[in-house]
C-alpha positions in Angstrom: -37.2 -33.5 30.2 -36.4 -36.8 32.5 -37.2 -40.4 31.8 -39.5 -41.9 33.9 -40.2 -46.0 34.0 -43.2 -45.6 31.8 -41.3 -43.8 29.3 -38.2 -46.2 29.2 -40.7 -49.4 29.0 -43.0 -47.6 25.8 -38.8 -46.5 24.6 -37.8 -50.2 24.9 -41.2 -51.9 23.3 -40.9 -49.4 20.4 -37.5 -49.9 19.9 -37.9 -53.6 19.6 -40.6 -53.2 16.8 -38.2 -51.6 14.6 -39.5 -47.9 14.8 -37.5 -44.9 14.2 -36.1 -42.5 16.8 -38.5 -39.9 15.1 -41.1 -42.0 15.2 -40.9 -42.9 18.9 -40.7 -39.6 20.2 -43.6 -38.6 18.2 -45.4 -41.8 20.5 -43.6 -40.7 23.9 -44.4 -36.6 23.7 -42.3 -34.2 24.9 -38.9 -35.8 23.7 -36.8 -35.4 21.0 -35.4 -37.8 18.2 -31.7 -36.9 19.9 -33.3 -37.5 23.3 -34.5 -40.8 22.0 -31.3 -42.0 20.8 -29.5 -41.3 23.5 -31.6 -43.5 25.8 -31.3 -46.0 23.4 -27.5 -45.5 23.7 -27.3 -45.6 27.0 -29.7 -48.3 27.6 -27.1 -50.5 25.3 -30.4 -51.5 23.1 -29.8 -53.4 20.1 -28.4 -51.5 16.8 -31.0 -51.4 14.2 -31.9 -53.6 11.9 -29.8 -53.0 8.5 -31.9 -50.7 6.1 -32.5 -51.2 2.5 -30.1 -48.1 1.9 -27.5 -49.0 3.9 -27.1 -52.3 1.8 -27.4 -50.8 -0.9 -24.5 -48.2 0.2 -22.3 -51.3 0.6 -22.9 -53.0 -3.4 -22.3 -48.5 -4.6 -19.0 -49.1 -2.0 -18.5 -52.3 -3.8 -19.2 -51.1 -7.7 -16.9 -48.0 -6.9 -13.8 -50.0 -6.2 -14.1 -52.1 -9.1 -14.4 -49.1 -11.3 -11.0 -48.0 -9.5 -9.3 -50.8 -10.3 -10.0 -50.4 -13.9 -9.0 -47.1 -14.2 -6.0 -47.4 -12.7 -5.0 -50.3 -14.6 -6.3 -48.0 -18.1 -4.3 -44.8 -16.6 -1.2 -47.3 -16.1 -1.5 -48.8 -19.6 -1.5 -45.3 -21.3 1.7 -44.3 -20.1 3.3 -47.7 -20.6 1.9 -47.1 -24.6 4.1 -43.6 -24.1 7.3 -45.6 -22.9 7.1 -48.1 -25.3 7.7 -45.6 -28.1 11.6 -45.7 -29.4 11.4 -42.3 -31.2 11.0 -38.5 -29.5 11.8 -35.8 -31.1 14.8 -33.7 -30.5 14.5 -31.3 -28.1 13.4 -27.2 -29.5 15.0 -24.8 -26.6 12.6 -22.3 -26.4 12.5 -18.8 -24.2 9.3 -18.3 -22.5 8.3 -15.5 -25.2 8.4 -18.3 -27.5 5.8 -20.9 -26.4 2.6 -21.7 -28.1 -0.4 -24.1 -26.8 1.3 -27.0 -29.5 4.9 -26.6 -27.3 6.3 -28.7 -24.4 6.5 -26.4 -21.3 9.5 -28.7 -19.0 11.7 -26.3 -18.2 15.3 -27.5 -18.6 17.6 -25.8 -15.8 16.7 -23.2 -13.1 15.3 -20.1 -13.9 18.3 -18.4 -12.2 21.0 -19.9 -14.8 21.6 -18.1 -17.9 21.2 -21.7 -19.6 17.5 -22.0 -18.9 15.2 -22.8 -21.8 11.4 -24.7 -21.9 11.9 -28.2 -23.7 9.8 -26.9 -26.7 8.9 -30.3 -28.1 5.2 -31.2 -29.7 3.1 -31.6 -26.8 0.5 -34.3 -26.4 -2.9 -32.6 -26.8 -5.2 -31.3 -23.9 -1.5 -32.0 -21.7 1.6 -28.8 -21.3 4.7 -31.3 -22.1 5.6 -34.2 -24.4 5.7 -37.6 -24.4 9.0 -38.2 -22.1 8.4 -35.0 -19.9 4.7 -36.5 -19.8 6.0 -39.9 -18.1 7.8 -37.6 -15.5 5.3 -35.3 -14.7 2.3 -37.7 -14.2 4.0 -40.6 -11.9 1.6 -43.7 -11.1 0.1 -43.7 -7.4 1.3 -45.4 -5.1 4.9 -47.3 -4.9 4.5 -50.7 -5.5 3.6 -49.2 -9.5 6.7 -47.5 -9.8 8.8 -50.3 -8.3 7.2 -52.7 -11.3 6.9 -50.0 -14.4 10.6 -49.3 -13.6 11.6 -53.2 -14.0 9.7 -53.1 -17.2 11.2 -50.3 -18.8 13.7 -51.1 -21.8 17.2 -50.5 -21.3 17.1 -47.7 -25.0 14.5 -45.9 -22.5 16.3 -45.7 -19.8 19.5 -44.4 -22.6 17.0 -41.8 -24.0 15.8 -40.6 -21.0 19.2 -40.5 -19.3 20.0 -38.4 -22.5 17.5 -36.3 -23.2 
């Protein structure tokens, strides 16, 4: 297929109308949409005109950062709820026989060491580990959140985690 001057002209008056590359070669004959679009490229003609759905796209765009904001801010106000608590319960070294669903599943030590044991503490339900293994296994994204949870965290946290 080759472009003649007839077919660029009828290209470049459809084009300015606002028709579709489908459309056009439909009008032309003997060209595809592809074809069409390439001309158009080529030709450096104007970008379309923005479509109903692509502003639409932009306000979805919009709506689905604002609903990431708010989740991060509920996911970061869960786990400060979890380090605000004073009390955990002592730990409940368990072998790996000895878990249930109910049990924290942290391991404590390397599997190697004849010291090794699962935490064994109440876990939280539908999570594997407690409340302080919790607040280490789930970090906050990003580093400008850990940076700012850390400042906020109580100094009897910081003594019960160093402990535990």
């Amino acid at each position: 297929m080759s472009w003649n001057e007839e077919k660029v002209n009828k290209l470049k008056e459809l084009w300015g109308k606002g028709n579709t590359a489908s459309q056009i070669a439909q009008i032309i004959g003997g060209i595809s949409r592809n074809a069409v679009i390439g001309k158009a490229h080529r030709l450096n003609l104007s970008a379309k005109i923005k479509t109903r759905t692509a502003t639409s796209n932009q306000n979805f765009e919009n709506s689905q950062e604002r609903k990431d904001i708010k989740s991060r801010r509920g996911r970061k106000s869960k786990f400060k709820s979890l380090i605000i608590e004073k009390d955990f319960e002592p730990e409940n070294p368990r072998q790996l026989e000895e878990l249930d669903e109910n049990s924290c599943k942290w391991p404590i030590g390397h599997p190697d060491e004849k010291g090794f044991y699962f935490c064994g503490r109440s876990s939280l339900k539908d999570f594997s580990y407690c409340k302080l293994h919790l607040l280490y296994a789930y970090q906050p994204k990003g580093k400008k959140e850990e940076v700012s949870d850390k400042e906020d965290v109580p100094d009897f946290i910081e003594k019960k985690i160093q402990s535990a």
